[in-house]
PDB file as gemmi writes it, atoms N, CA and C in Angstrom:
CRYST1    1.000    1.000    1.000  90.00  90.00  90.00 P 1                      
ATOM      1  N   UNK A   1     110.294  81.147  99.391  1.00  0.00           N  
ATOM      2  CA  UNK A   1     109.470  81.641  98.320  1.00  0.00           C  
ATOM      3  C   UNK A   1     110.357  82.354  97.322  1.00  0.00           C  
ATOM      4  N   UNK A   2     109.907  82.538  96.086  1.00  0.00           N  
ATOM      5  CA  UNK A   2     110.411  82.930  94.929  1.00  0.00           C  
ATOM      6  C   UNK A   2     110.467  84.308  94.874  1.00  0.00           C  
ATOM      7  N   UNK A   3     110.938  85.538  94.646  1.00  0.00           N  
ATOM      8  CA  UNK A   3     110.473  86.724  94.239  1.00  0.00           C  
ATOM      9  C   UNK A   3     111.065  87.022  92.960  1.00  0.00           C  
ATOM     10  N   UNK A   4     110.342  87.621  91.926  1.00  0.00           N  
ATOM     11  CA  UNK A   4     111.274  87.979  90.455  1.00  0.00           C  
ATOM     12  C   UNK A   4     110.830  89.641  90.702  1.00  0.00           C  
ATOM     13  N   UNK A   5     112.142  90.085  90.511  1.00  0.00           N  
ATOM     14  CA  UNK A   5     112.325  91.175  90.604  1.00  0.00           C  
ATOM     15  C   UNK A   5     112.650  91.991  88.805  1.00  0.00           C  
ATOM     16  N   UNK A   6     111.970  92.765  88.291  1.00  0.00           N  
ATOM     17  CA  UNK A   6     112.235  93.046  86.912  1.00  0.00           C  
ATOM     18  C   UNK A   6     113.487  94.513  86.986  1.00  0.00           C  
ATOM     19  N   UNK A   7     114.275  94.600  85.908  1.00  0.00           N  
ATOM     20  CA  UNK A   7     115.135  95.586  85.906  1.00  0.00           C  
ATOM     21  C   UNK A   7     114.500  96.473  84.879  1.00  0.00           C  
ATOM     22  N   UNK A   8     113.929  98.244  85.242  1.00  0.00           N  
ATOM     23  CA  UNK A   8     113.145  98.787  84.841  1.00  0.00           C  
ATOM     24  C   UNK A   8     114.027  99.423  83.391  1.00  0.00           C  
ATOM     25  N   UNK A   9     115.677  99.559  83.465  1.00  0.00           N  
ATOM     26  CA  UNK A   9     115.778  99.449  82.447  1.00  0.00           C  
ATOM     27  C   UNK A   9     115.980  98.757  81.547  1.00  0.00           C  
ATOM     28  N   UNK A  10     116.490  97.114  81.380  1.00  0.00           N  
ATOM     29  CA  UNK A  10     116.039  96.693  80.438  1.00  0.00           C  
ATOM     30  C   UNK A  10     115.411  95.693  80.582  1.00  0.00           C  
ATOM     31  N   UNK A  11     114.494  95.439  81.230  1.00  0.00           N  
ATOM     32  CA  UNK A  11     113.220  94.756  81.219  1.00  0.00           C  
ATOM     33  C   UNK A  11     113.424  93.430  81.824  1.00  0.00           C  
ATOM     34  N   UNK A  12     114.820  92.972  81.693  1.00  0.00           N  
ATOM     35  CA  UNK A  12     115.752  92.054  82.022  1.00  0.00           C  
ATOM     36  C   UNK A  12     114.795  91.459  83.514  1.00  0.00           C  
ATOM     37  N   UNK A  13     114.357  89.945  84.357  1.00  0.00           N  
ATOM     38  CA  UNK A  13     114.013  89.565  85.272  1.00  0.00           C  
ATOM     39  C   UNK A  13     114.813  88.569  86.002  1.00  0.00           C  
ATOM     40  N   UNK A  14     115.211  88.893  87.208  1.00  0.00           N  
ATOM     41  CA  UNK A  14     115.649  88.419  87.997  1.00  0.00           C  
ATOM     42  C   UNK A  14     115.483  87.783  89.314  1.00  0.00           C  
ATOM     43  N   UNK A  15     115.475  86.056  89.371  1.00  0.00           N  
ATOM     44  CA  UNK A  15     114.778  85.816  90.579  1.00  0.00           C  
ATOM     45  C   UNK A  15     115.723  85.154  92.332  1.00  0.00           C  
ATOM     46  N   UNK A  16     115.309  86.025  93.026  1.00  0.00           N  
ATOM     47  CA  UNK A  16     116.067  85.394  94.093  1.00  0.00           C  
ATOM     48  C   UNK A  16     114.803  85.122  95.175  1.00  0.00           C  
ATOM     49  N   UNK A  17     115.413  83.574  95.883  1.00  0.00           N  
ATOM     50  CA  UNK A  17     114.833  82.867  96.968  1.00  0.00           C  
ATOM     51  C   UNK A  17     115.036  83.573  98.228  1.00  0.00           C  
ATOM     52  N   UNK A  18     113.974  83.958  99.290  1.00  0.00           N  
ATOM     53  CA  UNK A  18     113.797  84.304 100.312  1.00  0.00           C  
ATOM     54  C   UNK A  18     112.957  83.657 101.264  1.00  0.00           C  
ATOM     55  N   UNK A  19     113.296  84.104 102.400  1.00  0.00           N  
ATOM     56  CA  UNK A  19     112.254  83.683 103.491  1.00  0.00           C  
ATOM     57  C   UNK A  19     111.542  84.770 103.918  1.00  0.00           C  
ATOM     58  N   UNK A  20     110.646  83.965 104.680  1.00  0.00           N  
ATOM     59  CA  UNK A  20     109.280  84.665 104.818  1.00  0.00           C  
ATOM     60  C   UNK A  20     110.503  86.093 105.679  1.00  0.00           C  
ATOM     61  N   UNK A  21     110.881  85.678 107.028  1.00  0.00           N  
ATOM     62  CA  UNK A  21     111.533  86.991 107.556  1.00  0.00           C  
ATOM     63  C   UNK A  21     112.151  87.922 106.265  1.00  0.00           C  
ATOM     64  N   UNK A  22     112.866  87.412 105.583  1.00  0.00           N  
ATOM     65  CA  UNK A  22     113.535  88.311 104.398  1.00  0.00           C  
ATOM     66  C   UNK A  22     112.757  88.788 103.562  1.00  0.00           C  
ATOM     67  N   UNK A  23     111.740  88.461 103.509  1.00  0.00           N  
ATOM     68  CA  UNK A  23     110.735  88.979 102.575  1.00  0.00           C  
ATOM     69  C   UNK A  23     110.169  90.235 103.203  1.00  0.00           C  
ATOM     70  N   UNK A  24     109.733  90.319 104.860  1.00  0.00           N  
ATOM     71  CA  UNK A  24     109.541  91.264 105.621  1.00  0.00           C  
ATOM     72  C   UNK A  24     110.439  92.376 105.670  1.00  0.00           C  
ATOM     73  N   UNK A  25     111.176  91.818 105.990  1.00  0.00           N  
ATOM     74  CA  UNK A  25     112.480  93.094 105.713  1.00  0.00           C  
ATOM     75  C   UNK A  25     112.449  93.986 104.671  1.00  0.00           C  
ATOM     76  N   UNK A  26     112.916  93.239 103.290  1.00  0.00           N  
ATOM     77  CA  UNK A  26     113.413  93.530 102.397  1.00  0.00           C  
ATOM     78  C   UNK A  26     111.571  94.353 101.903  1.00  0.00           C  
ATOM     79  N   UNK A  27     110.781  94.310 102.455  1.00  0.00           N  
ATOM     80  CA  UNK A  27     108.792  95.172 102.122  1.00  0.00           C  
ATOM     81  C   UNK A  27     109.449  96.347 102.994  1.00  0.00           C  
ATOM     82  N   UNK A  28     110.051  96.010 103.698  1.00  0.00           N  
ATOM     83  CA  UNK A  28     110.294  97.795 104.853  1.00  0.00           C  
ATOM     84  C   UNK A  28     111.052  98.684 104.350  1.00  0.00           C  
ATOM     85  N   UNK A  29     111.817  97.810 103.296  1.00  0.00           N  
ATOM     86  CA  UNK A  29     113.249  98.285 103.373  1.00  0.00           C  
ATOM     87  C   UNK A  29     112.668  99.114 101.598  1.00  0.00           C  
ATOM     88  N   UNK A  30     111.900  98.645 100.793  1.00  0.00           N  
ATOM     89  CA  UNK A  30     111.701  99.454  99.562  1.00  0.00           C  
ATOM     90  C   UNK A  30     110.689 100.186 100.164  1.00  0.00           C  
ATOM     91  N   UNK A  31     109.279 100.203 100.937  1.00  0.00           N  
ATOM     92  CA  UNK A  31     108.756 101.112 101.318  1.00  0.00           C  
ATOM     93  C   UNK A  31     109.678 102.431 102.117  1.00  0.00           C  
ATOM     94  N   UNK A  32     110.235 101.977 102.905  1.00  0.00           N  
ATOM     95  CA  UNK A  32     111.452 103.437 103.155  1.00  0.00           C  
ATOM     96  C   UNK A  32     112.331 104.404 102.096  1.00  0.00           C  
ATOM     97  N   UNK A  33     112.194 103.506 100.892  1.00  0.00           N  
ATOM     98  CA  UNK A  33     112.659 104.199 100.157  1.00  0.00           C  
ATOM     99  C   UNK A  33     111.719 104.758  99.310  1.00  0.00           C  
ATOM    100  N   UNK A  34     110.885 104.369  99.541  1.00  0.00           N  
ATOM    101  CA  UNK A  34     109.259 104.982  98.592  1.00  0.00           C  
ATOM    102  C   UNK A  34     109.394 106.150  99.466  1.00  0.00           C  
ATOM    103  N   UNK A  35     109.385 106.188 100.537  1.00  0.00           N  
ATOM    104  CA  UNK A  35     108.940 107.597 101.001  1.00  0.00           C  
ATOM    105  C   UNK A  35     110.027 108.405 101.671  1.00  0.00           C  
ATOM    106  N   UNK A  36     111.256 108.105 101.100  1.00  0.00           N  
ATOM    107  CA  UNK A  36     112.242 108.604 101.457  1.00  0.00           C  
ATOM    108  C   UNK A  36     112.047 109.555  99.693  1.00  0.00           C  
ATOM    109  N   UNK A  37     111.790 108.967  98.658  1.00  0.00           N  
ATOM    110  CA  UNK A  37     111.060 109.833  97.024  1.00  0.00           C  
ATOM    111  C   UNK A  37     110.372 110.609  97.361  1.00  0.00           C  
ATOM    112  N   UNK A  38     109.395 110.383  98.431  1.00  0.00           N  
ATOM    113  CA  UNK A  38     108.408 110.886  98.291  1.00  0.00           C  
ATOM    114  C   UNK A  38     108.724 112.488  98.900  1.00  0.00           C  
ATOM    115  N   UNK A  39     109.034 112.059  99.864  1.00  0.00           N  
ATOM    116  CA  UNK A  39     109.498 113.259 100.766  1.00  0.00           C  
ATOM    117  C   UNK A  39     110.626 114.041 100.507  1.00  0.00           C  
ATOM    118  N   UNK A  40     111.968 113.623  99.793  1.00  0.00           N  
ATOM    119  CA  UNK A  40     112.455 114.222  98.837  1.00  0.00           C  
ATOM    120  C   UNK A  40     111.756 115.498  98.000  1.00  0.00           C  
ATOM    121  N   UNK A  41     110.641 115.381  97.365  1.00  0.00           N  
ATOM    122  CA  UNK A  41     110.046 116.042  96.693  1.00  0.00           C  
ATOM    123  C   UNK A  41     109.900 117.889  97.504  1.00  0.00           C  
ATOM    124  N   UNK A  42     109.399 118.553  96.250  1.00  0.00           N  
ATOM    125  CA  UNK A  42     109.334 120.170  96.448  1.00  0.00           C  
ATOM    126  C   UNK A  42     108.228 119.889  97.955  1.00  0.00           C  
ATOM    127  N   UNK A  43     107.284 119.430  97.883  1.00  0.00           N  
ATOM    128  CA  UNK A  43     105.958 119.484  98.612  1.00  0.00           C  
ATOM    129  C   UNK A  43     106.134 118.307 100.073  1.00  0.00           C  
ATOM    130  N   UNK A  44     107.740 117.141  99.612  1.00  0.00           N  
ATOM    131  CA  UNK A  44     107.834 116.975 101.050  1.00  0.00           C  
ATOM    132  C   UNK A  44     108.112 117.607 102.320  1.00  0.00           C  
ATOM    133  N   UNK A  45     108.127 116.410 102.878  1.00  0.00           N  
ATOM    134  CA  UNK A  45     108.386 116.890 104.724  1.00  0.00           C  
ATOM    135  C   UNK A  45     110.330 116.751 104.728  1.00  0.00           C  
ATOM    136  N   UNK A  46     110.710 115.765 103.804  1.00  0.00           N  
ATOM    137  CA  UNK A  46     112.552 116.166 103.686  1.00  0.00           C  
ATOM    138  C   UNK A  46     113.018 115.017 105.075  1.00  0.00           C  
ATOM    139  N   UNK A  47     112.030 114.286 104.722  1.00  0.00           N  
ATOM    140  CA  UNK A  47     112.645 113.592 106.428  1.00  0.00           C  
ATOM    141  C   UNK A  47     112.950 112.118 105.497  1.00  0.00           C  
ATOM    142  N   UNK A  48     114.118 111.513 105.732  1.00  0.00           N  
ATOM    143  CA  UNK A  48     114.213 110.050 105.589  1.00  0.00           C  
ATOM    144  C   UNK A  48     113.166 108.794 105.779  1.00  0.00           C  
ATOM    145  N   UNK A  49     113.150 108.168 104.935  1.00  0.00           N  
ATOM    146  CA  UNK A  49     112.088 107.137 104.746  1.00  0.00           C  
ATOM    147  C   UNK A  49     111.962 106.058 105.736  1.00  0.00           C  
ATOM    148  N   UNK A  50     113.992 105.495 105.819  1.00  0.00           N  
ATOM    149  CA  UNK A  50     114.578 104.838 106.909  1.00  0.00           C  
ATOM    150  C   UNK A  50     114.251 105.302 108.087  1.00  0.00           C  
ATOM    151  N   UNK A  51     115.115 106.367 108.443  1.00  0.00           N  
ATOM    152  CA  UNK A  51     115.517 106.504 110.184  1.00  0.00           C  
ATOM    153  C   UNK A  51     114.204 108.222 110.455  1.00  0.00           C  
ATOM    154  N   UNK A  52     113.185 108.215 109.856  1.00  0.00           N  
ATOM    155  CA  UNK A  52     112.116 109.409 110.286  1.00  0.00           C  
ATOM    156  C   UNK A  52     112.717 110.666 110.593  1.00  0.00           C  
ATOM    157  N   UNK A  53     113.736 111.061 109.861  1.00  0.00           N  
ATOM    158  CA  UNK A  53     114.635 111.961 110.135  1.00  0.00           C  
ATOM    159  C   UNK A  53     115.362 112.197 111.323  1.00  0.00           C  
ATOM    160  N   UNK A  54     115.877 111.250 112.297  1.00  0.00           N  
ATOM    161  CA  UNK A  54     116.540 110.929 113.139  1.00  0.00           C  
ATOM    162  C   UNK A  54     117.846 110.798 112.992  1.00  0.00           C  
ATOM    163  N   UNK A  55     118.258 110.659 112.041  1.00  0.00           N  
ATOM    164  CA  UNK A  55     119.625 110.641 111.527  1.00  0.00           C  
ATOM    165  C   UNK A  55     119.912 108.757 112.214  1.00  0.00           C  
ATOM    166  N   UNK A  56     118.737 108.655 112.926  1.00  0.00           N  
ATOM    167  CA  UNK A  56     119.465 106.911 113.600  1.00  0.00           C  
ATOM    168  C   UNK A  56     119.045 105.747 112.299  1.00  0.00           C  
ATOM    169  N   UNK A  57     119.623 104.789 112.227  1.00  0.00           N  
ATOM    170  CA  UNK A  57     119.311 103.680 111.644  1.00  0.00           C  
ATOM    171  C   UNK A  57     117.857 103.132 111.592  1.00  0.00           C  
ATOM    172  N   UNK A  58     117.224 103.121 113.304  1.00  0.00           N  
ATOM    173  CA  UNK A  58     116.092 102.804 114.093  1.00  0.00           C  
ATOM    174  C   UNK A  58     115.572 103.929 114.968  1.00  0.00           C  
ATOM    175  N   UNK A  59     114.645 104.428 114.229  1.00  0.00           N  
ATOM    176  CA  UNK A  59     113.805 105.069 115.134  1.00  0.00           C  
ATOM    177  C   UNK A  59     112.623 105.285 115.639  1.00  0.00           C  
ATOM    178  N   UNK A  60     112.497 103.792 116.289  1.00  0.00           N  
ATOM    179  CA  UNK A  60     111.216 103.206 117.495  1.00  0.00           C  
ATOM    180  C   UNK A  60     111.969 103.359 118.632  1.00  0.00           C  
TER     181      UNK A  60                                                      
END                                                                             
């Protein structure tokens, strides 16, 4: 499958081919960083988005 990815500063779009597994990944892998922002923040918890503040890579 296709994904176009846009560049927020100059608007510029870019498309790269993935698979369904890479597509999974790569949904975990920007949501971890959504809430790795999030939690960053004055009112977060300060814990990594990735590793749940484990300092591990994986932490299941």
């Amino acid at each position: 499958m296709a994904v176009t990815v846009t560049d927020p500063a100059t608007g510029e779009q870019h498309q790269a081919l993935v698979q369904p597994g890479q597509l999974g990944w790569l949904t975990t892998l920007v949501m971890g960083e959504m809430a790795t922002c999030r939690n960053g923040h004055a009112d977060g918890n300060g814990q990594c988005g990735h590793c749940a503040g484990t300092g591990r890579a994986h932490h299941g």
